[in-house]
C-alpha positions in Angstrom: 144.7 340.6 196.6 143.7 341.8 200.0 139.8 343.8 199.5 139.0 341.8 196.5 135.9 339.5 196.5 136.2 336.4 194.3 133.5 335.0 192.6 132.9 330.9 193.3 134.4 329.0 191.1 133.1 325.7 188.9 134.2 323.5 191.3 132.4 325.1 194.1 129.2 325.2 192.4 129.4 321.2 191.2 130.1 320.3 194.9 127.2 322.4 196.3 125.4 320.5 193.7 126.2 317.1 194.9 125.4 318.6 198.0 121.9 319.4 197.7 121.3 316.3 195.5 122.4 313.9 198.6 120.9 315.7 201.6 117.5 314.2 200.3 118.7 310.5 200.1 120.3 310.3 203.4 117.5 311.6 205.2 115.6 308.5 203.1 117.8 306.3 204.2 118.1 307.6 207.7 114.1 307.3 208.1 114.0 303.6 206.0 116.4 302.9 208.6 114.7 303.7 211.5 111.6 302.3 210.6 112.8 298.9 210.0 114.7 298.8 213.5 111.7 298.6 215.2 110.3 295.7 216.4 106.6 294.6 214.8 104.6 295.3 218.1 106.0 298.7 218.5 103.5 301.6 217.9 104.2 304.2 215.6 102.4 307.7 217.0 100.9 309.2 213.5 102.9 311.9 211.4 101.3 315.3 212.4 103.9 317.5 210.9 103.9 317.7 207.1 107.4 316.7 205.6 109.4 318.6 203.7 109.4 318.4 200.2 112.5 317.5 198.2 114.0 319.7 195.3 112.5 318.9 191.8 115.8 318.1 190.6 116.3 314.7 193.3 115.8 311.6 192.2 112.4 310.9 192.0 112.2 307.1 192.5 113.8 306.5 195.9 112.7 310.0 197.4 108.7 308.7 196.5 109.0 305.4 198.2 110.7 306.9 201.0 108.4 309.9 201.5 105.5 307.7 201.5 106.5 305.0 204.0 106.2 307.9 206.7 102.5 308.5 206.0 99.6 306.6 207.6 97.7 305.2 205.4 100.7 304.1 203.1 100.6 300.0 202.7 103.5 298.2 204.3 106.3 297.0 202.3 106.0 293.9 200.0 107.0 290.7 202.7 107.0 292.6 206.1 104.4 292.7 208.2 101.8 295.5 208.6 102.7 297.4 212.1 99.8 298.2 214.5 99.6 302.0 215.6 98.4 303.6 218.4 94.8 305.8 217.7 95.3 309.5 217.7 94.1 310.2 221.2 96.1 307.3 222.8 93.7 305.4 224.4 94.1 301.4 223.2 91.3 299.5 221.3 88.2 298.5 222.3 88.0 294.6 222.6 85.7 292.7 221.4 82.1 292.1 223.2 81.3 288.5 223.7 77.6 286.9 223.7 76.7 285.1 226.4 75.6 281.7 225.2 73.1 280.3 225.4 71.3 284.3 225.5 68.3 282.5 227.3 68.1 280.4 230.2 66.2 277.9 232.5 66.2 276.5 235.9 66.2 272.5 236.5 65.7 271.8 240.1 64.5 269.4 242.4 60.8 269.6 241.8 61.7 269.0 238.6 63.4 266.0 239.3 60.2 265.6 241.7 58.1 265.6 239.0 60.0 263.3 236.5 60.0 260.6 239.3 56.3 261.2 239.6 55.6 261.0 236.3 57.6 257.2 235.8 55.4 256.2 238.7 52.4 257.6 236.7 53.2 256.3 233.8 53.5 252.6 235.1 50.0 253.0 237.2 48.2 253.8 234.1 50.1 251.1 232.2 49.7 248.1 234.0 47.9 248.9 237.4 44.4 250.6 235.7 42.7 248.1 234.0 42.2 248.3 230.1 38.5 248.7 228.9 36.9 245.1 228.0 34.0 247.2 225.5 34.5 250.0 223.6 33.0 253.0 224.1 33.4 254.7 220.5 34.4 253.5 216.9 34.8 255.1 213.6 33.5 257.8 211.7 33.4 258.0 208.0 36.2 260.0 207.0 38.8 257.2 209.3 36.4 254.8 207.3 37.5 257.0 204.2 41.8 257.2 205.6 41.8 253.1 206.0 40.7 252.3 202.7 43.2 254.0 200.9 46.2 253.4 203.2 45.5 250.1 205.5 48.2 247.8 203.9 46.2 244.3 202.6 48.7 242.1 203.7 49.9 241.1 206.9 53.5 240.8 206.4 53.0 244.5 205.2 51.3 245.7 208.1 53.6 243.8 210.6 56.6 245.3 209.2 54.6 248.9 208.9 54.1 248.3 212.5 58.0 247.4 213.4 59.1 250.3 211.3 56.7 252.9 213.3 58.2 251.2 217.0 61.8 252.1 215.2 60.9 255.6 214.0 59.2 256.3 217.7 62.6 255.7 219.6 65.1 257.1 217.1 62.8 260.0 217.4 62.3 259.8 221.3 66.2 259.5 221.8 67.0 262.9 219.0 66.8 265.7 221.3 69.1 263.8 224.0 71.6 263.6 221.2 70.9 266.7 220.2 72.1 268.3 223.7 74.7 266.1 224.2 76.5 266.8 220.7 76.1 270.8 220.4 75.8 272.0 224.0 78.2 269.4 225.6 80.9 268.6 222.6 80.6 271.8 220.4 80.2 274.5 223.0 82.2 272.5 225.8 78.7 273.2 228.2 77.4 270.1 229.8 75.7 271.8 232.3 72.8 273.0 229.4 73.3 269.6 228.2 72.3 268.3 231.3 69.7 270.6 231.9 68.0 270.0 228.6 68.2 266.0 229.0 66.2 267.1 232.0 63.7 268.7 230.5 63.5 266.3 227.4 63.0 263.9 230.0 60.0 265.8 231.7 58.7 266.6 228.6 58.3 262.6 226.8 57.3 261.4 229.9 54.5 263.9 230.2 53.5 262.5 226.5 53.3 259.2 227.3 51.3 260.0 231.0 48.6 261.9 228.9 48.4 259.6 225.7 48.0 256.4 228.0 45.7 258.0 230.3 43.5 259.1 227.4 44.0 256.0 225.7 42.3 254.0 229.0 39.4 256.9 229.1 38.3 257.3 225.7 38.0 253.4 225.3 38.3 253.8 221.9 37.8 250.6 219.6 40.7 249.7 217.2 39.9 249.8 213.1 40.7 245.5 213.9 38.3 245.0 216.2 35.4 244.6 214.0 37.2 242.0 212.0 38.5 240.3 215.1 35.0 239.7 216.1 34.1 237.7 213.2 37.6 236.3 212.6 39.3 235.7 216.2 42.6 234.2 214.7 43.0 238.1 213.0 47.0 238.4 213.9 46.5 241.9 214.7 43.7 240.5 217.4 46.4 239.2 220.1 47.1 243.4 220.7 46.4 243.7 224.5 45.0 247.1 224.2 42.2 246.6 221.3 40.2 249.1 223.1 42.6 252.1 223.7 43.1 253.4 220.2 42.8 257.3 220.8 44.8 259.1 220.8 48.2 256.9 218.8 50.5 257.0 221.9 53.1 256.5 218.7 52.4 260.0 217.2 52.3 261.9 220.3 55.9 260.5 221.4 57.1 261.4 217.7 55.6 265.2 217.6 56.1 265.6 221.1 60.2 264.7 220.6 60.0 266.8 217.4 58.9 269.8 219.3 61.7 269.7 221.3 64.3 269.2 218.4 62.7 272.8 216.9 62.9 273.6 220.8 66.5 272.8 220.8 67.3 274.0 217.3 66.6 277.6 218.3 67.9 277.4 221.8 71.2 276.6 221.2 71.5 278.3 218.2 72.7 276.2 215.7 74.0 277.3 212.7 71.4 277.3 209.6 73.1 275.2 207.2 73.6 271.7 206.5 72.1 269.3 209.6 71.5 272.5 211.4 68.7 273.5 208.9 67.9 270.3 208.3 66.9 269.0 212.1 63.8 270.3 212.8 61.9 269.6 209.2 63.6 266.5 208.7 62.1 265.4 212.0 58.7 266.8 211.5 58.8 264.3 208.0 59.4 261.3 210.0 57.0 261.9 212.7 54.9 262.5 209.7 55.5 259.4 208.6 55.0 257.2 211.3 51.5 258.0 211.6 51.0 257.2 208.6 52.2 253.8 209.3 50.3 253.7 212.3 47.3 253.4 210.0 48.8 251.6 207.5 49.9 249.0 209.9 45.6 248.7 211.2 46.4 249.9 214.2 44.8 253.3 215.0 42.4 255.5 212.3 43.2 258.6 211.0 41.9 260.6 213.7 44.2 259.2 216.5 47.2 260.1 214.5 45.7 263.5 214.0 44.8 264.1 217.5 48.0 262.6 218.8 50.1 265.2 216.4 48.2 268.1 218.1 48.6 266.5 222.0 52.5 265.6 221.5 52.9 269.0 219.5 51.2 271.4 222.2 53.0 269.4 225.4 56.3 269.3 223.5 55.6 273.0 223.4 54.1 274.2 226.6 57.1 272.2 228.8 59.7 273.8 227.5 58.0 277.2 227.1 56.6 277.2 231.1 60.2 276.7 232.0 61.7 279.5 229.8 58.5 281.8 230.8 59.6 281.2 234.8 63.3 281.5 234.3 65.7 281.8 237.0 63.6 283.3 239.2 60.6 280.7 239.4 59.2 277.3 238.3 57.0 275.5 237.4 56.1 271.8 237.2 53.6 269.5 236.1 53.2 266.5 237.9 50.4 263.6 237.6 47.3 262.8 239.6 45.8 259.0 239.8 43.3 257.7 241.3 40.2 254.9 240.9 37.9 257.6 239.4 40.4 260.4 237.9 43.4 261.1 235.7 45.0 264.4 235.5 47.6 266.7 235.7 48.7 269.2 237.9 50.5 272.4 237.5 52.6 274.1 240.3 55.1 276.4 240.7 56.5 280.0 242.5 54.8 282.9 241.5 
């Protein structure tokens, strides 16, 4: 009847109902849908306005999960992958700062090369073209007396294979930092430029060593612990040495500590890792230089004293090389390079200050 307002009916009310009950799922599934259209690299800009709520009487199951997929710090879904976003003030991510490596560095020129050719010629002067004391100057004292009781081997098959087990233990030794450079600067960190560079110096370094143990060796004139035996016994085996009178300091033990100084050198230069052979490097080679001193007087062939003195000399020039040439950097150098002549040994330090 016209003027009459009618009240709704059941049916209206049930479909208003069904109504309000799937307005909240489609916008579920509308957002679920969006979200899984984009592709992984795509950034997603941060929800800033807060989401609306849906009635208390909608499902609660799908209306949670899909609520919370729009939220930041909501985890991914189980099997898809996590999607990166964009920082709130836009700007992308910082990347990662890279080390140089090595952090420190040294110059190897030609005065170093110089200097390593100097010291080869040097070397073989002092060797073969100074002649070898005929008297010694100098013997023992009574703690080497003391060092040689207790550890000079009695037999001569003992101290001749004490002897050729020290020769081993000097060049397996000698060659370790060379391998040393090759294997973790030039294979492991692909730089065979620092490889190169601390060959070099290894070189420089060894060869300094040997200059100052043989030139010391010819000054000192130093008796050997055989010699007194040799005197009253001249078919002594250990008699035939050509150098009975050039016992101090053991060029053996300075070659050994000197090469060991540079392992520790290298160990911290290149900066190997601290576990297994990395660790291991630098006090397993100060045991086996430790060790072939001892041989050295096991096998008769220097006292105690040599060994000690030679520790300290290969130690401090195994040292001092490679610290002059980190001191002087880039920027300068130094070199040491040797002096010979009738009346004087020596060595001489240069370099750009």
């Amino acid at each position: 009847m016209p003027g009459v307002c009618r009240t709704p009916g059941p049916r209206f009310a049930a479909r208003v109902s069904v109504i309000k009950r799937a307005v909240p799922l489609l916008a579920v599934l509308m957002a679920r849908t969006a979200l899984a259209s984009l592709p992984d690299d795509a950034p997603i800009a941060p929800a800033n306005r807060a989401v609306a709520s849906p009635p208390d009487d909608a499902p609660t199951v799908s209306a949670t999960l899909g609520f919370t997929s729009l939220h930041d710090d909501a985890a991914p879904p189980a099997g898809k992958p996590e999607i990166a976003r964009v920082p709130q003030n836009g700007s992308p991510p910082a990347a990662p700062t890279v080390e140089p490596w090595p952090k420190h560095d040294f110059s190897i020129g030609v005065w170093d090369a110089v200097a390593s050719g100097a010291l080869v010629a040097g070397v073989v002067t002092v060797q073969f073209g100074v002649q070898s004391p005929s008297e010694p100057k100098w013997g023992s004292t009574g703690f080497d007396d003391w060092v040689r009781g207790w550890l000079r081997i009695k037999g001569e098959g003992g101290r001749t294979a004490a002897a050729t087990t020290s020769d081993v233990l000097v060049y397996t030794l000698a060659a370790a930092p060379f391998l040393s450079a090759f294997l973790v600067a030039g294979v492991e960190h692909e730089r065979m430029d620092v490889a190169w560079k601390l060959a070099a110096l290894d070189a420089e370094t060894l060869l300094t060593a040997l200059f100052v143990s043989l030139s010391l060796q010819k000054i000192t004139a130093r008796g050997r612990p055989f010699l007194p035996v040799c005197q009253s016994n001249p078919t002594y085996a250990e008699c035939t040495s050509g150098t009975p009178n050039a016992s101090f300091p053991s060029g053996h033990t300075t070659v050994v500590f000197a090469a060991v100084s540079l392992e520790c050198f290298h160990h911290g230069f290149l900066e190997t890792s601290h576990t297994g052979w990395g660790a291991a490097a630098c006090p397993v080679t100060v045991v086996a230089a430790t060790v072939t001193g001892i041989l050295r007087i096991a096998a008769d062939r220097h006292w105690a004293t040599d060994v000690i003195a030679g520790a300290l000399l290969g130690g401090a020039i195994g040292y001092a090389v490679p610290a002059l040439h980190l001191a002087f950097g880039e920027e300068k150098t130094a070199i040491l390079t040797p002096s010979v002549s009738p009346s004087y040994l020596g060595l001489t330090l240069a370099g750009r200050f």
